[in-house]
Structures are given as structure tokens and as C-alpha cells.
C-alpha positions in Angstrom: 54.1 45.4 -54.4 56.4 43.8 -52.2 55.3 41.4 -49.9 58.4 40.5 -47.9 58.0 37.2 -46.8 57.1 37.5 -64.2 59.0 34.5 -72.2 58.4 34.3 -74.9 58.3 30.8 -77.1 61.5 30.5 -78.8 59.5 29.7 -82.2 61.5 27.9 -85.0 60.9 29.5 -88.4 59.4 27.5 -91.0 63.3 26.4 -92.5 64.5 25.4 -89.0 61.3 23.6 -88.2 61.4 21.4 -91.7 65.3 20.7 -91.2 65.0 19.1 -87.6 61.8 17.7 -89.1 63.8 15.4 -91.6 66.5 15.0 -89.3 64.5 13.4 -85.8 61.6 11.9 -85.5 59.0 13.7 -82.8 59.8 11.6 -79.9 63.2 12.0 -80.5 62.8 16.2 -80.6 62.0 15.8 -77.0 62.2 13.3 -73.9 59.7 12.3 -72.2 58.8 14.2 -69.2 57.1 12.6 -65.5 54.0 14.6 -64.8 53.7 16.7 -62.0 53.6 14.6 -59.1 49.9 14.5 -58.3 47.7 12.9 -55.8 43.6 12.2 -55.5 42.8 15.7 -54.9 44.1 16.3 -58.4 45.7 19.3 -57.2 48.6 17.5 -56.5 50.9 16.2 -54.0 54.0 18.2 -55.6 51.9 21.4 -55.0 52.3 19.6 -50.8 55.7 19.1 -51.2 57.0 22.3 -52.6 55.3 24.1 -50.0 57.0 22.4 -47.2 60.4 22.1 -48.7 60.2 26.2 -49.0 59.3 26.0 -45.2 61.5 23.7 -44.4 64.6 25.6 -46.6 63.4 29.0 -45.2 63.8 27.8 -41.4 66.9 26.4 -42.3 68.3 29.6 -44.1 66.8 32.1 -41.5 68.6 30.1 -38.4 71.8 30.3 -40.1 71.4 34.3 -41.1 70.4 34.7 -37.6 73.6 33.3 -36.3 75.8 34.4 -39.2 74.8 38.3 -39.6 76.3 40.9 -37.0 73.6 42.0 -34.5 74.2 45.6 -35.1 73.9 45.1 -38.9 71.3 47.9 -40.0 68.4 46.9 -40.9 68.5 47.8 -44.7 71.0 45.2 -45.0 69.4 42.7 -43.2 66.4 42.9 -45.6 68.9 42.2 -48.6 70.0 39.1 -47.0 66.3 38.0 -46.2 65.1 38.6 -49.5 68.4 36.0 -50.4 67.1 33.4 -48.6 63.9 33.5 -49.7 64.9 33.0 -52.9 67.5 30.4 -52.3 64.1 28.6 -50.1 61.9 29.2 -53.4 64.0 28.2 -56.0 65.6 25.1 -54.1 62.4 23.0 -53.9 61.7 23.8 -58.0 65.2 22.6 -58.6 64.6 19.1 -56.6 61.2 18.9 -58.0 62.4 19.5 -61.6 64.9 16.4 -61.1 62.0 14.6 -59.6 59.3 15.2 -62.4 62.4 14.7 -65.2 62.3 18.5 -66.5 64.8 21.1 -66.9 64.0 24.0 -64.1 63.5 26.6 -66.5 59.8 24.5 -67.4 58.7 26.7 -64.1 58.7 30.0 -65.8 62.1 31.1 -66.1 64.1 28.9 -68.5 67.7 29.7 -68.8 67.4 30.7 -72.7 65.5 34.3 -71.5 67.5 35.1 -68.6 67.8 38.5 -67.8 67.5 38.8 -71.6 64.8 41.1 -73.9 61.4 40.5 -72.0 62.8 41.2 -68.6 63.9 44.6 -70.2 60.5 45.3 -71.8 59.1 44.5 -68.6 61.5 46.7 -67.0 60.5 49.2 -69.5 56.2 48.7 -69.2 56.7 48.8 -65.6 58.4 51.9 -65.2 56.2 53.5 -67.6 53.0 52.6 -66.5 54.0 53.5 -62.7 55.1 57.0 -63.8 51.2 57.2 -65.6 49.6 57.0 -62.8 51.9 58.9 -60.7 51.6 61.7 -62.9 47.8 61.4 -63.6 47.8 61.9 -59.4 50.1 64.4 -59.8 47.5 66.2 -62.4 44.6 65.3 -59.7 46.2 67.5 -57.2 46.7 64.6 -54.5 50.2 64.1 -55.2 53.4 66.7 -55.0 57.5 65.7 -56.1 59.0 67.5 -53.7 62.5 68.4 -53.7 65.5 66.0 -53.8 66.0 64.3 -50.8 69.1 63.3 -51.9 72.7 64.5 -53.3 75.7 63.5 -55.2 76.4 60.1 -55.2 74.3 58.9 -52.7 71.9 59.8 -55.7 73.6 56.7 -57.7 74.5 54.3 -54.8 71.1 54.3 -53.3 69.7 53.8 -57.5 71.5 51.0 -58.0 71.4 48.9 -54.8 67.1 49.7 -55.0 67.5 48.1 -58.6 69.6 45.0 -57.5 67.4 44.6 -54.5 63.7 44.8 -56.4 65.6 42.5 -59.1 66.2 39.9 -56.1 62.4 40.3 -54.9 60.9 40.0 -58.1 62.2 36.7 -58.7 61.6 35.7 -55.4 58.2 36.8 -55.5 57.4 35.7 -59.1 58.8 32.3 -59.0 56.6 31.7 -55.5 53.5 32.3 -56.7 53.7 32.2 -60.4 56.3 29.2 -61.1 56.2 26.0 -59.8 53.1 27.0 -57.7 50.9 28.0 -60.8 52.7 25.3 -63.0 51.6 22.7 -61.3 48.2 23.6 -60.2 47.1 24.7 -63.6 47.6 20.9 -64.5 44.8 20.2 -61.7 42.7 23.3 -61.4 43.3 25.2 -65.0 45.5 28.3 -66.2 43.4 30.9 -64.8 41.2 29.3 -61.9 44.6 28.9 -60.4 45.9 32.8 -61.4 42.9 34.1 -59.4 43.5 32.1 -56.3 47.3 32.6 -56.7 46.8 36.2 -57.0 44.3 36.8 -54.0 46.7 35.1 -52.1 49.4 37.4 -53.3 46.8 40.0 -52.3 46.2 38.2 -48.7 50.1 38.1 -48.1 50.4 42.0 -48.3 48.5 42.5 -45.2 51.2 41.2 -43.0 53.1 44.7 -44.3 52.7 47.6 -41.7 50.5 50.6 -43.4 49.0 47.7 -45.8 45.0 47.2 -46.3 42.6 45.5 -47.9 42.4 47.4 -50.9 45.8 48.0 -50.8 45.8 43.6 -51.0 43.8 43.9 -54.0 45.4 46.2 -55.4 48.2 43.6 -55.3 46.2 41.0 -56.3 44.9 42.8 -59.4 48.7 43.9 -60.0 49.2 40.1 -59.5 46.6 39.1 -61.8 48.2 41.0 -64.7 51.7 39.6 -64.5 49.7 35.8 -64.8 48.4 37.3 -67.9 52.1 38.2 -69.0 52.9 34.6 -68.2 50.3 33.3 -70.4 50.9 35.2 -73.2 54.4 35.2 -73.4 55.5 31.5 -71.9 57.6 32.4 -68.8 57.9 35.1 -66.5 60.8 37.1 -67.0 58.8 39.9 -68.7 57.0 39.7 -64.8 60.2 39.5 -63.0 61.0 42.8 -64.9 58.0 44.6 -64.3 57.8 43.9 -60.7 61.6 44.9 -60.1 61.0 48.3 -62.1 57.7 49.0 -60.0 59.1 48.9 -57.0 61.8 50.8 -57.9 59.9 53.1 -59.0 57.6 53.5 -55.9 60.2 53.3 -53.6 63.5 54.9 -55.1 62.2 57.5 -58.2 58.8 58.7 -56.8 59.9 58.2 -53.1 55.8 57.0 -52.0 55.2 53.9 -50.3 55.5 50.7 -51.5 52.3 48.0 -50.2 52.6 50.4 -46.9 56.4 50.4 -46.5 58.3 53.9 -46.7 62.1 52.6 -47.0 65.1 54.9 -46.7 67.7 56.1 -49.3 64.0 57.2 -51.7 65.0 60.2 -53.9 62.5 62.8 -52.7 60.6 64.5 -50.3 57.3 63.5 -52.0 53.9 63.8 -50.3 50.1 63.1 -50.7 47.3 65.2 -50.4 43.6 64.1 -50.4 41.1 61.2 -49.5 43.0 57.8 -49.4 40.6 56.6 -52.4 42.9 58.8 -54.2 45.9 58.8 -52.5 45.9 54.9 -51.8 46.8 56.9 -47.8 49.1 55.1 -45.9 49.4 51.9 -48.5 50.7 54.1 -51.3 49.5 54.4 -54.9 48.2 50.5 -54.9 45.6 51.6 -52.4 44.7 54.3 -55.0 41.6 54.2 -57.5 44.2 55.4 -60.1 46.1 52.0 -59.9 42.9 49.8 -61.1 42.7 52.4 -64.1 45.4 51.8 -64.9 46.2 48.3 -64.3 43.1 47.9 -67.1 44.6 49.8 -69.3 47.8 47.8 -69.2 46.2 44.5 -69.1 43.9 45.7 -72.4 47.1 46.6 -74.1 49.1 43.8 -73.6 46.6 41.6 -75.4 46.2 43.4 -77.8 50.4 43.5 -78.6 50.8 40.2 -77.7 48.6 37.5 -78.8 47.7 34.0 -77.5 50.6 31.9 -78.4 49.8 29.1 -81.0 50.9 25.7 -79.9 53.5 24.2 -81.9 53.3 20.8 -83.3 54.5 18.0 -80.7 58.6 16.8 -81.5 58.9 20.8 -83.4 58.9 22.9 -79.9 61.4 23.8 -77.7 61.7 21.7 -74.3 58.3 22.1 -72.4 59.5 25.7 -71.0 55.3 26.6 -70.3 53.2 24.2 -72.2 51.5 23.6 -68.4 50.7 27.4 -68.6 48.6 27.1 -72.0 46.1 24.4 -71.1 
């Protein structure tokens, strides 16, 4: 689930809300905010100008690395300082937008009073939990084997962590590109979910630039993709996402050792293998190529709404600062 190239509310109970009630009036609970800069299309021209800031950061960040970086760096490490930039090229244009459009940067999925903090770890938790379901129901289907350890000691540990750190860094990368400002602003325009499902295919569609990706291994994404929107819904921001993804990919490509959207990296834990027609095995894409991953990725997706229900809007001067009130409408 990685390309290469997701809060909850912080409700006021009923004493809190009636104290800052007495004490401010509405408008005074929270400034005013600039719309999203918008243009005739009604999609809006901040939509434009995010995308070519992120172009314009990337090329600028990727020149540097390029002259920066030693050239006999290996490439492992090379892909931790790309996966650097593109964050620094998504989050920059969000921050100069945000001081454009008057808001705080966490309105764009990941405000500063979740960070890194209980949803991320629940999503750290569903994620590895739902990967090791469906890696053990193929495991029970006779198309996939553990194998033995294909590592020792503490190479065991080093190669743990630095996977963790480095799926962390993707998932916010990842997440904040095509679920923060991106579906923020084009909800505004086209609707929450109108704008998940192009999002997401294009998430998908972005996968097949991956060697050993295709195109059910892209929808597999996009479904995958699809889910973490409804996470973002639901809960307000994406950390819960961010959290998932980082502990998926871990998963695929540390703990079960298989390959992640077509990509076998080095430093996996095991000499796992597949065994069977790639409708099972997912073949050279990995389990998001597998029939077993859209099982399960319903499952999931009928579980979460069921735990967490639609969030009820809270009265206008009462909420916190607009972290997702985009994401509701």
C-alpha cells in the first residue's frame, strides 16, 4: 500500500460546553475562517495551487537530495530520504495554504491536538490485526507458507524499527496527499464522498507506476483507500489512517516478509512464499492483489461503523477550531 511517489472531535462535555457558553459569545468561540480559495469550476483554484506548489517543492527537494546524498548511498537509504521530501513537498503547500485561507494546519486532517496520540495507536492496532486476518486465512487456504526466519539477533530489531519509522514517514506522506488538503478542499466543491472515490482510484491509479503492481493490485489500493476516507469521516482527522497505513505496511513488508503493492524490500523477517492462482495469492502484487483482501477490507469497513458512529455536529461558537467540519458536509 505504498505508492512511492489517516481524529476524533475533541467533544466538550455538557459542564464545559455551558461554562464557555456564559463566558463568550459564538463568534467569539471561534474566528472567522477564508473559505477555500475557489474558482468557477467550483472545485477550486486552491485544489490548482496545492498541486503545483507540491510539484514545484518536490523538484526543488529532489535537486538538492540529488546533489547532497553520496552516490554510492544504498539504495535503502535513499528511499528514506525520498519518502522526506515528499512529505516536506506535501505538507509545505498545506502550511502556506492554511495561512492563506486563515486556518490552523491541523483543519487538513491532522490537527496538532491528536498527534501521534490514541487514534494513531488504534489505527496502528486495527491495521496490524486485520493484515495478520488475512494473512492467516491464506495461510489456512494453503496459498501461503511462514517460512523460516530470515533474520537473526539484532538485525531482528534494527531492521523492526527503522521499517516502523519509515512506514510512519509514508503514511503521513501518503495520507496527507490524498486525504488532507486534497479531499478538504474538494469536498467543499464536489462533496465528502464523490471526492473519496475519485481520490481513492487515483490512489489506486498511482500504484501502477510500482514494479510487480496491477490493476487489481490498484484496486485493491483504492478499496484499501477508500476505507481510510471512511476513518476520516467518522472520526474527524486522519491519524487513526496515518496509523493503519504505517502498521500495514509493516506488516507486509517487515513481519510477514510478502510484497508490499509489488515491491519485495530487503531486511523482511522471513523466507515466506506463495503458492496458488494469483486470485488467491494476489501473485507478484502481494496480498492486495488477493481476493482475500476485499473480504476483508468489508469486513473492516462494516465494523468500523458500526463502533464508531457518524459524528454529531456541534452547535456553531461550542466546537473546537474547524479541525474537519469540511469532511462532514
Amino acid at each position: 500500500m505504498s505508492c512511492g511517489v489517516n481524529g476524533e472531535f475533541h467533544h466538550m462535555d455538557e459542564s464545559s460546553s455551558s461554562e464557555l457558553a456564559l463566558q463568550i459569545s459564538p463568534l467569539e468561540a471561534r474566528p472567522p475562517l477564508q473559505p477555500p480559495l475557489s474558482g468557477p469550476s467550483g472545485v477550486g483554484w486552491g485544489f490548482l495551487l496545492y498541486v503545483l506548489m507540491f510539484l514545484l517543492v518536490l523538484a526543488i527537494s529532489s535537486t538538492i537530495l540529488r546533489f547532497i546524498l553520496p552516490a554510492k548511498m544504498a539504495p535503502i537509504w535513499r528511499s528514506v530520504w525520498g519518502e522526506i521530501a515528499f512529505v516536506i513537498s506535501a505538507f509545505v503547500p498545506g502550511f502556506v495554504i492554511a495561512k492563506i485561507e486563515g486556518r490552523p494546519f491541523g483543519s487538513y486532517g491532522l490537527p496538532k491536538h491528536n498527534d501521534f496520540g490514541r487514534l494513531f495507536w488504534l489505527g496502528m492496532l486495527w491495521g496490524i490485526v486485520a493484515l495478520s486476518v488475512l494473512m492467516v486465512t491464506m495461510r489456512i487456504a494453503g496459498v501461503f507458507h511462514f517460512g523460516g526466519l530470515a533474520l537473526s539477533g539484532l538485525r531482528i530489531l534494527k531492521f523492526a524499527v527503522f521499517w516502523i519509522v519509515f512506514f510512519i514517514v509514508v503514511g503521513l506522506f501518503e495520507e496527507f496527499l490524498m486525504r488532507g488538503y486534497t479531499q478538504f478542499t474538494l469536498s467543499r466543491g464536489l462533496g465528502f464522498w464523490p471526492t473519496a472515490i475519485i481520490l481513492s482510484l487515483a490512489f489506486g491509479a498511482i500504484h501502477l507506476g510500482n514494479a510487480g503492481e496491477d490493476k487489481v493490485g490498484a484496486l485493491g489500493a483504492a478499496v484499501i483507500g477508500l476505507f481510510f476516507c471512511l476513518t476520516l469521516q467518522r472520526l474527524g482527522n486522519l491519524w487513526f489512517a496515518v496509523g493503519l497505513h504505517a502498521s500495514w505496511d509493516w506488516g507486509e513488508t517487515f513481519l510477514y516478509s510478502v510484497p508490499n503493492s509489488g515491491t519485495v524490500a530487503p531486511g523482511h523477517l522471513l523466507n515466506s512464499w506463495f503458492e496458488g492462482p494469483n486470485w488467491l495469492t494476489g501473485g507478484s502484487v502481494g496480498p492486495e492483489a488477493s481476493i482475500f483482501v476485499f473480504i476483508v477490507m468489508a469486513l473492516m469497513a462494516l465494523l468500523f461503523h458500526f463502533i464508531y458512529k457518524p459524528a454529531k455536529r456541534v452547535e456553531a461558537g461550542l466546537a473546537p477550531p474547524a479541525t474537519s467540519a469540511a469532511y462532514q458536509e
